[in-house]
N, C-alpha and C positions, 0 to 999 in steps of 0.2 A: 552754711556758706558753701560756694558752688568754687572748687576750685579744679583748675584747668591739668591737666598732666602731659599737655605738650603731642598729645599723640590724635594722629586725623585720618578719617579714610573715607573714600569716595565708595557709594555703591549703589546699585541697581535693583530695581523690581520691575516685574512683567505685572501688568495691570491688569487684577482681575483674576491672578495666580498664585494661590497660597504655595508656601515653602520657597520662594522662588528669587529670595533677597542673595545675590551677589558682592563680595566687598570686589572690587577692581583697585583700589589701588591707595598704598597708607604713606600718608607724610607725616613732616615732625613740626610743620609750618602752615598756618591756617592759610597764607595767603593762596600758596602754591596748590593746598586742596580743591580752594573755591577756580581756583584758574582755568584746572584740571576738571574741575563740576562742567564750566562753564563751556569749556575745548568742544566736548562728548556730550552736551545736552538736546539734541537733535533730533530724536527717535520718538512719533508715536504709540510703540507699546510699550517700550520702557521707559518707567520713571527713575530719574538720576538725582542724587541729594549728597550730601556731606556730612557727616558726623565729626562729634570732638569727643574724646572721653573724656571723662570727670569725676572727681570725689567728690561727695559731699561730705563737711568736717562739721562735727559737732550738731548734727540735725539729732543725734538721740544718744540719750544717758544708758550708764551701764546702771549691775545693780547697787554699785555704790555711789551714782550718779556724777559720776565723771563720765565727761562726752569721748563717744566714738566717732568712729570714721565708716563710708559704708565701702563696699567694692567698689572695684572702677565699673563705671555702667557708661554707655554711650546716645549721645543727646544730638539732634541732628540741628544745625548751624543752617 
């Protein structure tokens, strides 16, 4: 199960440019992120997107097979 941790950030790639991912800017509210996507999406060499972060809870057993939790990882919205 995929759950939400409240936290969001806007960022950038130059297309065609490895290493070249930028965070621009983090909220605490999905809406105001996509807003913010939306303001600054203008440019053709960079590509602008939005992330959430997330845990996954209970995707895998320990060794006593009680479920873990993993890291927060970031999933783009």
């Amino acid at each position: 199960m995929k759950e939400n941790t409240g936290n969001y950030i806007v960022c950038r790639h130059k297309i065609g440019v490895g290493n070249s991912i930028e965070v621009l800017f983090e909220f605490n509210d999905r809406k105001s992120a996509i807003a913010k996507k939306k303001e600054i999406d203008k440019d053709a060499i960079w590509v602008y997107y939005c992330e959430e972060e997330v845990i996954y809870k209970g995707t895998q057993k320990d060794q006593n097979n009680n479920p873990i939790n993993s890291a927060p990882s970031w999933v783009r919205i």
